[in-house]
Structures are given as structure tokens and as C-alpha cells.
C-alpha positions as CSV (number, residue, x, y, z in Angstrom):
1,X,-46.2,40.2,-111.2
2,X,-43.6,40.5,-114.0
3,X,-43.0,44.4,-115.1
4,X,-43.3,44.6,-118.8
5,X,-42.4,47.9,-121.3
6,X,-45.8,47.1,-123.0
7,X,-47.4,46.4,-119.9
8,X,-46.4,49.6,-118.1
9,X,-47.5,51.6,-121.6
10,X,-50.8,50.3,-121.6
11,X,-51.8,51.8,-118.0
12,X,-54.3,54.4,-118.1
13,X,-57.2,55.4,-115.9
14,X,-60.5,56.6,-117.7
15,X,-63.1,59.5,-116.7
16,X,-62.4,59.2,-112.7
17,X,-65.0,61.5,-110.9
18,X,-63.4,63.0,-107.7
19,X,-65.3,66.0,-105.2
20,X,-63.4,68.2,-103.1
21,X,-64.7,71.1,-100.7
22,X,-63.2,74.2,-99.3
23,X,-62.5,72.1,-96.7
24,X,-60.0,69.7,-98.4
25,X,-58.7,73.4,-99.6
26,X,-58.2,74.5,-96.7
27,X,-56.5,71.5,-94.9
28,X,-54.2,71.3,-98.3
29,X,-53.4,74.9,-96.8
30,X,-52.4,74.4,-93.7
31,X,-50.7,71.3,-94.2
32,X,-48.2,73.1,-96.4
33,X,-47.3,75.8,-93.9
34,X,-50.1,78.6,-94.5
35,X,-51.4,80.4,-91.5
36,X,-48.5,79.1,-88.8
37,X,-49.1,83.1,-88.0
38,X,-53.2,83.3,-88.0
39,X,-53.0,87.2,-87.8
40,X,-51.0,86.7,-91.3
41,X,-54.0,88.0,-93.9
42,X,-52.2,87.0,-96.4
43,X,-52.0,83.3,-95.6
44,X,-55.5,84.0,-94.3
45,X,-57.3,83.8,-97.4
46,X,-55.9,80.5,-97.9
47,X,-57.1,79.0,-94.6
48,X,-60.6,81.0,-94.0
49,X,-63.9,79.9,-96.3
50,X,-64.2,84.2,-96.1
51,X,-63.3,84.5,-100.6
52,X,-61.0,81.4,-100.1
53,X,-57.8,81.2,-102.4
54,X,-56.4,78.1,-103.4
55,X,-52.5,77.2,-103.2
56,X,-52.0,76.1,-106.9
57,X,-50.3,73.0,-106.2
58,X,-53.1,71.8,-104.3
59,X,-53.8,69.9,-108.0
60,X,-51.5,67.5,-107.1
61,X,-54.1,66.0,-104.3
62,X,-57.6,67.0,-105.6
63,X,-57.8,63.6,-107.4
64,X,-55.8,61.4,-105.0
65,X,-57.0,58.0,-105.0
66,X,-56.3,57.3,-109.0
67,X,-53.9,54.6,-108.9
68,X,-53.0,54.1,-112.9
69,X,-49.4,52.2,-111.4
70,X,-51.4,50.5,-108.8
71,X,-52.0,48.1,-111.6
72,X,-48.3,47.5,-112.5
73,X,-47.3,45.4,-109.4
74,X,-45.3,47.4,-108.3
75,X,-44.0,47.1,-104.7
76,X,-44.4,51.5,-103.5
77,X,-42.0,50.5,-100.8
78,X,-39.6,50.4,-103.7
79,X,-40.7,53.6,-105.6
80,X,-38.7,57.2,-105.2
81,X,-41.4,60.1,-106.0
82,X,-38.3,61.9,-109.1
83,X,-40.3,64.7,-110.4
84,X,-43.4,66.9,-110.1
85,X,-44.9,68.8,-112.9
86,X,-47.9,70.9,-113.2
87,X,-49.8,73.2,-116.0
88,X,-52.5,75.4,-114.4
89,X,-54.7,75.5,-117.6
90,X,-57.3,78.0,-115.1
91,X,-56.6,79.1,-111.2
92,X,-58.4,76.1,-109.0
93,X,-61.8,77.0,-107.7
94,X,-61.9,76.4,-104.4
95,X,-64.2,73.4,-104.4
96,X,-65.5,71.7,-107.6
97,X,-66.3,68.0,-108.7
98,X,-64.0,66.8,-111.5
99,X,-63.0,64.5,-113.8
100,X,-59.3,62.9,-114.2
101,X,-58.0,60.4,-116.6
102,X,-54.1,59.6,-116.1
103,X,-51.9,57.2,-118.4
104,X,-48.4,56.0,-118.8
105,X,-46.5,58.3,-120.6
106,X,-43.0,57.0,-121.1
107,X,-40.4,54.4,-119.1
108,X,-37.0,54.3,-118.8
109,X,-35.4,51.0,-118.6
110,X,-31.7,52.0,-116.6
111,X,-30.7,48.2,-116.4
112,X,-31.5,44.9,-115.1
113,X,-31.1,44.8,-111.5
114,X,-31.5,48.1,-110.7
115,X,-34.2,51.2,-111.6
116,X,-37.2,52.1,-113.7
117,X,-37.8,55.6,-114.5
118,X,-41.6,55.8,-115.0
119,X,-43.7,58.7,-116.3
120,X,-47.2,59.7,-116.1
121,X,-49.4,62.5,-116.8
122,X,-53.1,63.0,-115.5
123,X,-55.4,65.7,-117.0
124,X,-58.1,67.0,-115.0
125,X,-61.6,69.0,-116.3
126,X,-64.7,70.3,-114.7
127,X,-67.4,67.7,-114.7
128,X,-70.5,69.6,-116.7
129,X,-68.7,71.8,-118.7
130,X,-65.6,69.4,-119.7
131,X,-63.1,72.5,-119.1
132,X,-59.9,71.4,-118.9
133,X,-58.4,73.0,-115.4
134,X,-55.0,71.4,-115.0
135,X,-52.0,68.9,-116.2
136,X,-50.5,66.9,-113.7
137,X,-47.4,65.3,-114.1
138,X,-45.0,63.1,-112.5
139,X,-41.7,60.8,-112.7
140,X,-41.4,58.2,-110.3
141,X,-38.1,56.1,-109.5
142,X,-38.7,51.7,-109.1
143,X,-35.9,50.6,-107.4
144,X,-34.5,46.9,-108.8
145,X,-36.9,47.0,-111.8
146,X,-34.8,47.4,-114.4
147,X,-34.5,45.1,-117.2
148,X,-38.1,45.1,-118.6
149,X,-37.1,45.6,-122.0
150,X,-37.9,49.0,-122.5
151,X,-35.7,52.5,-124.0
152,X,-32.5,53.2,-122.0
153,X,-32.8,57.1,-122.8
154,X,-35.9,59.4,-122.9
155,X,-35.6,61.3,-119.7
156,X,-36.8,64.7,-120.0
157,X,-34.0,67.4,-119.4
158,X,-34.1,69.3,-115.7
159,X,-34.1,72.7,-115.8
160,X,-31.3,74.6,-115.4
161,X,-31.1,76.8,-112.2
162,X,-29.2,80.2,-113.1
163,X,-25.5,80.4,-111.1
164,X,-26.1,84.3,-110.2
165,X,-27.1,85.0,-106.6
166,X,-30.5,84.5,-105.8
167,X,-32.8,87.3,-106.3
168,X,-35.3,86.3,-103.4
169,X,-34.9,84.0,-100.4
170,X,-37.8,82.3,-98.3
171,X,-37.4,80.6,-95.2
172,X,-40.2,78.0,-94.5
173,X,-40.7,75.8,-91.6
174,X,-41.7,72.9,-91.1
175,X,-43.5,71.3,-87.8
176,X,-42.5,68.3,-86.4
177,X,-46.1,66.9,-86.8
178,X,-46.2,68.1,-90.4
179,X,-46.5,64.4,-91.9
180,X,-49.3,64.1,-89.8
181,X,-51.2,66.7,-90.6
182,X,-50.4,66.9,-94.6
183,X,-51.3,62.8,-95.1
184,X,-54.9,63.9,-94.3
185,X,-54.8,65.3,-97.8
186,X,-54.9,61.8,-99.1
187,X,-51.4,60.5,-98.7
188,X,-51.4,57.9,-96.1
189,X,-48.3,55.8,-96.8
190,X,-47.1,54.7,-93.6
191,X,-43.8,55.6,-94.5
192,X,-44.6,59.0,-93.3
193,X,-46.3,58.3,-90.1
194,X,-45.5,55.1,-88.5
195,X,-41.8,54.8,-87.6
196,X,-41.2,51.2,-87.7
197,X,-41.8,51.2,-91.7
198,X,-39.5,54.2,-92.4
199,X,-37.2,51.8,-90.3
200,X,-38.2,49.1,-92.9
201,X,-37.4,51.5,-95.5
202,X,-33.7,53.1,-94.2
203,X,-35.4,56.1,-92.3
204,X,-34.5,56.6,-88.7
205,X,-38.1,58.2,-88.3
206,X,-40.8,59.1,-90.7
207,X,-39.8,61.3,-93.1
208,X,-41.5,64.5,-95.2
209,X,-43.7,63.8,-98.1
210,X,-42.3,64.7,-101.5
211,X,-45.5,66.6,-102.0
212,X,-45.5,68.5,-99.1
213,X,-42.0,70.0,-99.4
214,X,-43.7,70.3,-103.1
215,X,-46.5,72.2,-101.7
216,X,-44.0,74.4,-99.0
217,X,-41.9,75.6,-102.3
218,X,-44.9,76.9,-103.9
219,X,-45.7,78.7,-101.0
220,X,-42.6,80.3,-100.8
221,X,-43.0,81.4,-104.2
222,X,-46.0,82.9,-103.8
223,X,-45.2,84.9,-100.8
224,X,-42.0,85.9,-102.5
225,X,-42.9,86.6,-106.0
226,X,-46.4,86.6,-106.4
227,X,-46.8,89.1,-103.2
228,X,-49.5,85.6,-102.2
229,X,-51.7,86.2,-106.0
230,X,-52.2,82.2,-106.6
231,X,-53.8,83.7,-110.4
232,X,-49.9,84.2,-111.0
233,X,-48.9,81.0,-111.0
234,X,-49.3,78.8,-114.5
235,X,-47.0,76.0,-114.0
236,X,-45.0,74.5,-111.1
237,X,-42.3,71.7,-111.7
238,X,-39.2,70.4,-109.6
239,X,-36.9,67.1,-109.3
240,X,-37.1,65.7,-105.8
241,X,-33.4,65.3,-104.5
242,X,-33.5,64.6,-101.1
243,X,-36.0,63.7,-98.3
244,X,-36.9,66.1,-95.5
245,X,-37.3,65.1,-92.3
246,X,-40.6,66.7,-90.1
247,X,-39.5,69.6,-88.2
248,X,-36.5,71.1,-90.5
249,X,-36.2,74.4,-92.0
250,X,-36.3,74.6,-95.2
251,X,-34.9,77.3,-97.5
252,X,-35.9,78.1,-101.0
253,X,-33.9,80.4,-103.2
254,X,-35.5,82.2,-106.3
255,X,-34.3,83.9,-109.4
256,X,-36.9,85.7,-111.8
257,X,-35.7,85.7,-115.8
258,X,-39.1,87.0,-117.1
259,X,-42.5,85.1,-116.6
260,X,-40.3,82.2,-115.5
261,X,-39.2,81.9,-111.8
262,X,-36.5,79.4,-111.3
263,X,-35.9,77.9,-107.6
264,X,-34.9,75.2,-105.5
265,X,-35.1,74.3,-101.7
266,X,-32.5,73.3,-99.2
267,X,-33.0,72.0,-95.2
268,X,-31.3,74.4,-93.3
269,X,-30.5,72.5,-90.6
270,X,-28.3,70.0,-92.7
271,X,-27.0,72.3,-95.8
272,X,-28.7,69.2,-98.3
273,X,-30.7,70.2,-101.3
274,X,-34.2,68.6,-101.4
275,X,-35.8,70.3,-104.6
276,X,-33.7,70.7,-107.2
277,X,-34.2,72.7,-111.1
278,X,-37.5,74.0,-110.0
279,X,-39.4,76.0,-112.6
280,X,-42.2,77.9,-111.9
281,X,-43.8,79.4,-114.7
282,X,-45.9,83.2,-114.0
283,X,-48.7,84.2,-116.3
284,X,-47.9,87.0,-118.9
């Protein structure tokens, strides 16, 4: 299927209906990292139905299944997960039936015979009242599809981590069946599980989901800076540099300028950033 800058433009998904429980909360929990210590009560309240809280980036799953570039042709063996961007519009209630309606926002064409830089943005509201609850957005990276005839610019500017020392430090681990356990949460690209297609791909074993190391951030954050209050947290973005293997350390450094926490993550055990220009954004 021949790629095409109208063609990608015109993708959209309309009025999706999606239901998730406090169980899908929960799972999102601990396949992020919560509750590796269950006598943690902090992490606790993310993990146990008792006045469950929900880890704000769980929005990036709650309506998995809406495949707006399904439509494209595009071979996801080829696609690079770039960027992750979210606007918390209200906190998440821990279970809810929604509505989502995602569309093509912009594409950058970086030349024939090699990449596409493709944008999109989903906006999700509570079925009933039509209350909008949160803004997901996300930049994705299509290897060899370049020259489809669209802009050459357009990329959106990555936000600027300060050079001071960091004025908070998390270390986060991982578990070696982390993939495993996170794909439950509706990810189930074998690239993350089976190891013959990370082979295929130029893994030498299944490597970390974008998402998850997305999701593991956010929850350094909020122990860090938001002393575990998920209310805090408005707006969560970051650039994806690297992949993380299950099993490494990873180790997210913060700096606070106001309501605006800035961060990114690096694997301990190899010294290589994997989010980059992260900005999380605190209520005022």
C-alpha cells in the first residue's frame, strides 16, 4: 500500500467506546514497577481496589486497540515509538467507560528512502457526560518511508532539560519478566516477548516497551516530587531515545522550575539515555 501525505492526513478514528476496570488499573500498576515492596503504602493504593489511585499515564492504554495508522499500511516492524505526550484535563477515575476519537495530526516527510515522522493525537471523554478527561499524544518514527510528498520541517521542538545538577534522583528497576507482564495492558507486539522477532528486528532478546519505561518515569516522579499524589500531575511528555532491555536499572533525574518538572531516564547498567527532554507538568 503506497504511503501518501493526503492519505496519512485523512486518518482518523471516530467515537471509539472502550471499558476498563480497577482491574486493568491495577495491572497498569504493577506492570510499571508499583508495589515490588507490598508493605510499600504508598505504592499500595495503586495496586489495592481499598480507595484505588491511578498512575496518570495509565491514559496511554485505557483505549488500546484504536488503530487510526493501522489503516496506513504501514509495516509496525518498521515503526520507532519518537514521542509521548499527555494533558490530564481531570485525574483518571479508576474505572470508567469512555469515548476516544484519534486523527493524524501532522507528517514529516525526511526524504525518500529513509523516515516518516508521523503525528497523532487522541482525545478521550466520559461516555454520558461527554467530559473531556485527557489528550493523548504521540510521534512515531517509519523507517524507509520517506518520500511521500509531504513537509520536510514541522517537528515540534523537545524540551530543554536544565544543565544544573539534578534536584531529585529515582532509581527504578525493572524485572526481567517486565515485558511480560506490562503487554497484558494491551500491547502484545511480539517484539517484546518472543525472541526470535526482536532477532528479526536487530534485538538480541526482547526488549522494554517504550510505554512501560514511559509509565516507570512517571512513577519516579510521583514518588519524588509528588510525595505519590497522582492529582499533581497535569501533563506528562518525553522523546524516546533508546530501548531498554527487561531487567535493567533505570535512573531518572529531575529538576523542578515551578509547576514544571523536567526529567529524563538513563539504564544504569549501560550509562545510555532512554528518555530524553521529559516535561512533566504539576497543577498550580
Amino acid at each position: 500500500m503506497t504511503v501518501t501525505y493526503d492519505g496519512l492526513m485523512s486518518l482518523k478514528s471516530d467515537s471509539d467506546e472502550f471499558t476498563y476496570t480497577d482491574r486493568d488499573t491495577m495491572l497498569y500498576a504493577l506492570g510499571v514497577g508499583m508495589s515490588r515492596d507490598p508493605m510499600n503504602e504508598d505504592e499500595l493504593r495503586y495496586t489495592y481496589e481499598n480507595d484505588l489511585k491511578t498512575v496518570p499515564t495509565l491514559a496511554s492504554v485505557i483505549a488500546w486497540g484504536q488503530r487510526t495508522l493501522g489503516q496506513s499500511g504501514i509495516n509496525y516492524l518498521l515503526v520507532v515509538h519518537g514521542e509521548q505526550r499527555l494533558t490530564l484535563h481531570k485525574p483518571l477515575p479508576s474505572s470508567a467507560t469512555i469515548i476516544s476519537e484519534e486523527r493524524v495530526t501532522g507528517a514529516v516527510d525526511k526524504g525518500a528512502g529513509k523516515g516518516a515522522l508521523i503525528f497523532t493525537e487522541k482525545v478521550i471523554r466520559l461516555k454520558g457526560s461527554n467530559e473531556k478527561l485527557c489528550t493523548v499524544g504521540g510521534t512515531i518514527f517509519a523507517r524507509g518511508y520517506g518520500g511521500f510528498g509531504g513537509p520536510s520541517t514541522g517537528a515540534p521542538e523537545p524540551h530543554a532539560i536544565p544543565e544544573r545538577k539534578a534536584d531529585g534522583v529515582c532509581e527504578t528497576d525493572t524485572r526481567p519478566d517486565q515485558a511480560l507482564l506490562y503487554r497484558l495492558s494491551g500491547d502484545r507486539n511480539p517484539l517484546h516477548s518472543d525472541p526470535k522477532i526482536a532477532k528479526m528486528a536487530g534485538f538480541p532478546r526482547p526488549i522494554l516497551h517504550g510505554l512501560c519505561s514511559y509509565g516507570t518515569a512517571c512513577r519516579a516522579v510521583l514518588k519524588t516530587m509528588c510525595n505519590y499524589d497522582h492529582t499533581m500531575i497535569t501533563g506528562f511528555d518525553v522523546r524516546f531515545s533508546s530501548p531498554v532491555f527487561p531487567g535493567e536499572t533505570l535512573v531518572t533525574e529531575m529538576w523542578k522550575d515551578g509547576h514544571i518538572v523536567s526529567f529524563r531516564s538513563k539504564v544504569k547498567e549501560r550509562d545510555v539515555v532512554v528518555i530524553n527532554n521529559g516535561k512533566c507538568t504539576l497543577k498550580h
